[in-house]
C-alpha positions in Angstrom: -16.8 3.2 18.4 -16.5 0.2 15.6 -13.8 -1.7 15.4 -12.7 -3.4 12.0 -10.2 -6.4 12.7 -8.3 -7.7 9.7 -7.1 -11.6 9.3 -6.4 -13.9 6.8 -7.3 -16.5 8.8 -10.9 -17.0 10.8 -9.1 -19.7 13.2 -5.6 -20.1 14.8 -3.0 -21.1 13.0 -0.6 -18.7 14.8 0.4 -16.1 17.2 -1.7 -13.5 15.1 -4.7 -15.1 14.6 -5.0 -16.1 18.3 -4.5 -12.4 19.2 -7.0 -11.2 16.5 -9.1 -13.4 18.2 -8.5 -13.4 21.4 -9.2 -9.5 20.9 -12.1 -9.6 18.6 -13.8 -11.6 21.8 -12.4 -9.3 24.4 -13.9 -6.0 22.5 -17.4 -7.3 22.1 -17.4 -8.4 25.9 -16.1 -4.8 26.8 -19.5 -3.4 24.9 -17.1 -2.4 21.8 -18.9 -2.9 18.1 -16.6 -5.3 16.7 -16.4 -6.2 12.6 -14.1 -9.4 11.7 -13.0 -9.8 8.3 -10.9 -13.2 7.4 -10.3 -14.3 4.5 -10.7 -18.1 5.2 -12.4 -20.3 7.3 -13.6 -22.1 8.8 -14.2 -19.9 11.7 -13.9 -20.5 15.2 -16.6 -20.4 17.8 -14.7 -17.9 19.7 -16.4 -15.2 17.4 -19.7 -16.2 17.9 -21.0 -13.0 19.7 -23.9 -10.7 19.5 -21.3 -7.5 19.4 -19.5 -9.7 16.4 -20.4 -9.1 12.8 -18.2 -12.2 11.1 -17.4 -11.4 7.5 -15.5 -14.5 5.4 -14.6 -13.2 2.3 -13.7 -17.0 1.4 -10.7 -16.6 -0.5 -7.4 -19.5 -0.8 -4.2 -19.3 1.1 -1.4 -18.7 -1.2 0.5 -21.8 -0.3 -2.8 -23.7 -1.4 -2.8 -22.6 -5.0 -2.3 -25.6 -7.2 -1.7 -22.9 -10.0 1.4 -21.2 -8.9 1.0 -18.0 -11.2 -2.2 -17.2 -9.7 -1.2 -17.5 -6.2 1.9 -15.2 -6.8 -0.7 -12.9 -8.5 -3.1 -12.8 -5.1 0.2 -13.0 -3.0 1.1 -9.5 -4.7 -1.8 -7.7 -4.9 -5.6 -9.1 -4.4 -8.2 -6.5 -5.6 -10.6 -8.2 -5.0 -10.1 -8.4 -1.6 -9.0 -4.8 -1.6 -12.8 -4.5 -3.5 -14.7 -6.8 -0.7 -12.9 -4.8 2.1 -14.1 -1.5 1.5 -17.4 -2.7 0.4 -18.0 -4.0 4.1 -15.9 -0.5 5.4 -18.4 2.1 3.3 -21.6 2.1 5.5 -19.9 2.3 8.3 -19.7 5.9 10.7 -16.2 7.0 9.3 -15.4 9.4 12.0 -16.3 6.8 15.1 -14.5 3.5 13.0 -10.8 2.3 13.7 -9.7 -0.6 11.1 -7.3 -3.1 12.7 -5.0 -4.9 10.8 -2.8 -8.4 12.2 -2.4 -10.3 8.9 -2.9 -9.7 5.3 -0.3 -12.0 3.9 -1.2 -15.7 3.2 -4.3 -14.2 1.3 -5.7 -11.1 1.4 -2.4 -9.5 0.0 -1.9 -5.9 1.1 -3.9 -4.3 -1.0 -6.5 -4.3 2.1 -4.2 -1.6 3.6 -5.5 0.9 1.2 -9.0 0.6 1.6 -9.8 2.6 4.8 -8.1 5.4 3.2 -10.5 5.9 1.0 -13.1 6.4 3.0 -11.0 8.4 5.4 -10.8 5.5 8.3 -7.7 5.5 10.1 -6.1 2.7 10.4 -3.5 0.9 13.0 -0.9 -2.5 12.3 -0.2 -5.0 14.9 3.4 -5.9 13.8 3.3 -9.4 14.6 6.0 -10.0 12.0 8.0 -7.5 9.6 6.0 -7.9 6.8 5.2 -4.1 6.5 9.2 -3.2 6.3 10.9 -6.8 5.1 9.8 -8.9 2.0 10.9 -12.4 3.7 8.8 -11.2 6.6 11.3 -12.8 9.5 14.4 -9.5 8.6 16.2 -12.7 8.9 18.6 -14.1 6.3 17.6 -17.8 6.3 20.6 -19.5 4.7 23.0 -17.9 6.6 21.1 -18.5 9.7 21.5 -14.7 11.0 19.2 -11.6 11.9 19.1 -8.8 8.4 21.0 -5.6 8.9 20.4 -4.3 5.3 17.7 -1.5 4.6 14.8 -3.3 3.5 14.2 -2.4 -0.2 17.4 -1.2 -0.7 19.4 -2.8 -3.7 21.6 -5.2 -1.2 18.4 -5.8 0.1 16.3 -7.3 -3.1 19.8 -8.6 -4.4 20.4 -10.5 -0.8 20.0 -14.4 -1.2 18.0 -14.2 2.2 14.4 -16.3 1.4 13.9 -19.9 2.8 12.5 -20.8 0.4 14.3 -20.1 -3.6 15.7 -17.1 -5.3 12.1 -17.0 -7.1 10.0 -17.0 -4.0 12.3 -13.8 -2.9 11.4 -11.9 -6.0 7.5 -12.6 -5.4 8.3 -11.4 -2.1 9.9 -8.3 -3.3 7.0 -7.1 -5.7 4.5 -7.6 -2.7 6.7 -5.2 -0.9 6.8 -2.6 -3.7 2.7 -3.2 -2.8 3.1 -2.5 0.2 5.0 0.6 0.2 2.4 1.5 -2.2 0.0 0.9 0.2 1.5 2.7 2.9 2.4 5.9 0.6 -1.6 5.8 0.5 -2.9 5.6 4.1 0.4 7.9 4.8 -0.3 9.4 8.6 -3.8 7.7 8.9 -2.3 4.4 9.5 -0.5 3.7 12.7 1.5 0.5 14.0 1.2 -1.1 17.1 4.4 -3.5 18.4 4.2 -6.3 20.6 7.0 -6.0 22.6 9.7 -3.5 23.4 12.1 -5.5 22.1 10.5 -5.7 18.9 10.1 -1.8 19.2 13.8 -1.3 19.2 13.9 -3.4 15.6 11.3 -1.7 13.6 11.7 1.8 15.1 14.0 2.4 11.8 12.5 0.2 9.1 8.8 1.8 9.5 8.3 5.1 8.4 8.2 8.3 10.6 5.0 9.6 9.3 3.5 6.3 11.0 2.7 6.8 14.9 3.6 4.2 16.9 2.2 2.5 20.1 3.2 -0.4 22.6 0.1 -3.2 23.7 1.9 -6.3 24.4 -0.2 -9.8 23.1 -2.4 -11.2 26.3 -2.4 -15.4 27.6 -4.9 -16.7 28.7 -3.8 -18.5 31.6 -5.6 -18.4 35.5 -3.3 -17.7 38.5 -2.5 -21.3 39.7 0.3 -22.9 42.4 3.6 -22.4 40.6 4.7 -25.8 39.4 7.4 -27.2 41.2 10.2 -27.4 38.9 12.6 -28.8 41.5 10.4 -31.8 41.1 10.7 -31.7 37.2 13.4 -33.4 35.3 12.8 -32.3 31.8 13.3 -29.1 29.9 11.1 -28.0 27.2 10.9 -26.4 23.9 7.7 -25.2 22.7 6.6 -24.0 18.8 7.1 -24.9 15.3 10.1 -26.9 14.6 12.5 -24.6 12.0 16.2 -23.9 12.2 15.8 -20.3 13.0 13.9 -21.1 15.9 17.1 -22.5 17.3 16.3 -26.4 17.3 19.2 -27.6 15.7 21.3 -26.1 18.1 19.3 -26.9 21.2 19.2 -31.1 20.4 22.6 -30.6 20.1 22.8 -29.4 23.4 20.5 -31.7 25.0 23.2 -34.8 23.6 25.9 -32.7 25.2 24.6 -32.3 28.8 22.9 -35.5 29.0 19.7 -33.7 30.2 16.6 -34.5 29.1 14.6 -32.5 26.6 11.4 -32.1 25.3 10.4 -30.8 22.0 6.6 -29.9 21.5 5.6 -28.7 17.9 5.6 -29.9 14.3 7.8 -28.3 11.6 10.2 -29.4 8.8 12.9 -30.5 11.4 10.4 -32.9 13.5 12.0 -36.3 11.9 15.5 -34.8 11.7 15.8 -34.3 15.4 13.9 -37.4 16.0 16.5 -39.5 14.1 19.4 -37.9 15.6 18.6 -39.6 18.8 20.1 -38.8 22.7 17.9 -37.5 25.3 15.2 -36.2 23.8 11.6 -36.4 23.1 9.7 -35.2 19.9 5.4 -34.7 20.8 4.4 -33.2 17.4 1.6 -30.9 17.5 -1.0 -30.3 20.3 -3.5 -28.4 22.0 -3.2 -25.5 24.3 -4.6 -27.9 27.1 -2.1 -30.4 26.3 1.1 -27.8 26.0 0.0 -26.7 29.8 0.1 -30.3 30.9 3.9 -30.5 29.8 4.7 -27.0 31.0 3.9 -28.3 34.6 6.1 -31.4 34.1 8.8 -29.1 32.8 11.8 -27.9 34.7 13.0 -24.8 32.6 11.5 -23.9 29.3 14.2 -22.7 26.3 13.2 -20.4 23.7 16.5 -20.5 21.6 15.4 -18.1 18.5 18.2 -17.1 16.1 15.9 -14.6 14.4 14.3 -11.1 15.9 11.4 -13.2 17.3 8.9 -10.1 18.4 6.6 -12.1 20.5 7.2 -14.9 21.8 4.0 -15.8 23.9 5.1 -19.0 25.3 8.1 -17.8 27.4 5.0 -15.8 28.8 3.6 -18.9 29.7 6.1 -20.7 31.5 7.1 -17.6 33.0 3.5 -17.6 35.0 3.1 -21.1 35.7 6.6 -20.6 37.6 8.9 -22.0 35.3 11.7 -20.4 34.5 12.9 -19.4 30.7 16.3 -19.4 28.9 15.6 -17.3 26.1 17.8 -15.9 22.9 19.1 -12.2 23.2 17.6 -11.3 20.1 14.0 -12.0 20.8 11.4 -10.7 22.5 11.4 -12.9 25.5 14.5 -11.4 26.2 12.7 -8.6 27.8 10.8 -10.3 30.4 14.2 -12.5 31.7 15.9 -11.0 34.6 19.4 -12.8 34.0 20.2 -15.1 36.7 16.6 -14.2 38.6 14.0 -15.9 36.6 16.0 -17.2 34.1 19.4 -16.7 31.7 19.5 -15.1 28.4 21.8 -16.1 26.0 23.1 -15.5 23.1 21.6 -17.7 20.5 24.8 -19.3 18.9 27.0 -19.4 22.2 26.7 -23.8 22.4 28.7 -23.5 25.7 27.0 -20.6 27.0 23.2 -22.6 26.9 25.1 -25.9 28.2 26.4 -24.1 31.7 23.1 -22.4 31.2 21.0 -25.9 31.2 23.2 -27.5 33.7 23.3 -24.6 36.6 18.9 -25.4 36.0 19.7 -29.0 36.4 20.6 -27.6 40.4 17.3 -27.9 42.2 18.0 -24.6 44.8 19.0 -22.6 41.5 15.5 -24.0 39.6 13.4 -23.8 42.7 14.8 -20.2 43.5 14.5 -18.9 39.6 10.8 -20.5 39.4 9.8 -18.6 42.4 10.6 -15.4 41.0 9.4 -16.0 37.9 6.1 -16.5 39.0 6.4 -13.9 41.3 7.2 -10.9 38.7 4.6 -12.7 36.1 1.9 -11.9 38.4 2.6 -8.6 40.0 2.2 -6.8 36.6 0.4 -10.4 34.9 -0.5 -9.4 30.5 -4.1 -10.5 31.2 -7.1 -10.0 28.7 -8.4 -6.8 31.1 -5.0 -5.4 30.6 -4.7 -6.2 26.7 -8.4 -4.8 25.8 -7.5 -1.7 28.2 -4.6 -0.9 26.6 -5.8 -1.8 23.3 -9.1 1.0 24.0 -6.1 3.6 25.0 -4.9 3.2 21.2 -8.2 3.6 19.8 -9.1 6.4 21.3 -6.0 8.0 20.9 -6.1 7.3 17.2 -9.5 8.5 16.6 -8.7 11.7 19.1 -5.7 12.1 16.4 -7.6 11.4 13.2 -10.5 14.0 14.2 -8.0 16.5 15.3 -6.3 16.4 11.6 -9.4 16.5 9.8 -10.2 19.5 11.9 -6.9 21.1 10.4 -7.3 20.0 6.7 -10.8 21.4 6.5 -9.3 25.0 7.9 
């Protein structure tokens, strides 16, 4: 078996990347043949492994155009990438090859989704995002501040003022879609999807299209069993990611002045000064490493994950969850799924303000933090979303994918 993996980026500058990589590494060590194509580097050493054949193809991120034209015009539809794609896919053992696709839209465009048809490669999605259904990508309708329920492509769809960005950026958005149902017409039953969560499952089960299979392998962390952290000790609550209003930041600060309690907020994003300036109890760390976010997840009393949009992974609740800590996390995201309410956590719902006060103040108890941090780390690790567990559930979907390619080659060719 070959495995193809598909990224815009050969570094992390997200939760897909870091998966593509993380899984690019875990495949080689497994004894898997792995391919990784990016579209920009530079690339990390991560992939530096005999099993590993790197391919940049050394295009531009759209959002680094200083002609805007031309990046719409890659944004859309890139065939050159679509021509550099299949030129690494062609001598490569069809039958025995899976392509793996985890992003495709800062520059590679989706045109890549139709080159393993051609040769007759099936082909799998890792739905980090709903880029393959939803031209904004989120399925969230940024001005209003609110999760989509319109069809995407549908005429309320392409007419809804739903972009964070301008009216124009929607309509790029909307002729990269037509793309990528183009695209998907193509690959038709060859290409599969994978989601990374259940509760993402439940979202995209209507907005992908039947002919697609679909399978379950939830993202991996990398994180070694350790002591849980003694939260009871802790004083402050933090908030990890990138700092936009649909990740709920606005309305968290606000709660922090409230309740008094302190709050931390790790990440960088458009909002970083904003909540800065608006001063009360709270902290603002910018960006930093992974070795430096688990050395405030062990000062850190609760963690909140406050999402307003259909968040479908949502790692870092993951995290806290097995260094002991435990989560309050939005209804309508992912993290949703792993919080027992009232056991290792609350969930709330993401525009309730007094619901996620009482929620932060009944943490501010030590026995209720102490008692919910014990069982979070407790369920973490007696089913723990390890690498061995991602790269043997990833191998499942391979082989069930090829099993399922061969067998319908088998029936054309009767």
């Amino acid at each position: 078996m070959r495995v193809v993996l598909i990224c815009d980026p050969g570094y992390v500058d997200g939760g897909a990347p870091k998966v593509a990589i993380f899984s690019a590494r875990g495949l080689a060590e497994a004894g898997v043949d792995v391919s990784f194509v990016c579209a920009m580097g530079p690339i990390v050493a991560e992939l530096s492994h005999p099993r590993i054949a790197l391919h940049c193809l050394n295009f531009e991120s759209v959002w680094k155009h200083s002609n805007p034209l031309m990046a719409a015009a890659q944004g859309i539809w890139n065939g050159r990438a679509k021509a550099a794609l299949e030129e690494i896919l062609a001598p490569l053992r069809h039958e025995e090859t899976v392509v793996h696709f985890h992003q495709w839209t800062k520059a590679l465009s989706p045109s890549v989704l139709m080159a393993p048809a051609k040769f007759g490669m099936p082909s799998v999605v890792s739905l980090h995002d709903y880029f393959l259904a939803c031209p904004n990508g989120a399925y969230y309708r940024f001005p209003a501040g609110v999760p989509c329920s319109k069809k995407p492509m549908s005429a309320g769809c392409i007419a809804a003022k739903c972009d964070s960005r301008s009216r124009l950026h929607k309509m790029v958005r909307v002729a990269r879609q037509i793309g990528t149902v183009r695209a998907l017409r193509r690959a038709a039953s060859s290409l599969s999807v994978i989601n990374v969560s259940s509760f993402a499952e439940s979202i995209t089960e209507p907005l992908i299209p039947k002919e697609h299979r679909r399978y379950l392998v939830r993202s991996p962390i990398e994180i070694a069993r350790q002591p849980p952290v003694a939260v009871k000790d802790n004083s402050e609550f933090i908030f990890v990611g990138r700092m936009t209003a649909e990740k709920g930041v606005r309305q968290l600060a606000d709660a922090a002045r409230r309740t008094g309690l302190p709050l931390t907020f790790v990440g960088d994003g458009p909002l970083l000064e904003e909540i800065q300036a608006a001063g009360g109890p709270i902290k603002c760390v910018g960006w930093v490493d992974a070795r430096t976010v688990s050395e405030f997840m062990n000062r850190a009393r609760a963690l909140i994950f406050p999402s307003t949009w259909y968040e479908p992974g949502g790692l870092v609740a993951l995290e806290a969850l097995a260094h002991g800590i435990p989560v309050i996390a939005s209804r309508v995201t992912a993290p949703s799924d792993l919080v027992v309410d009232g056991k290792n956590g609350f969930v709330i719902d993401p525009n309730d303000a007094a619901m996620l006060d009482m929620r932060m103040q009944a943490l501010a108890d030590n026995a209720t933090a102490e008692r919910m941090g014990r069982d979070a780390f407790d369920r973490y690790w007696a089913k723990p979303q390890t690498e061995e567990a991602h790269i043997s559930a990833l191998l499942e979907v391979y082989q069930a994918i090829l099993r399922e390619h061969r067998r319908a080659s088998m029936a054309s060719a009767a």
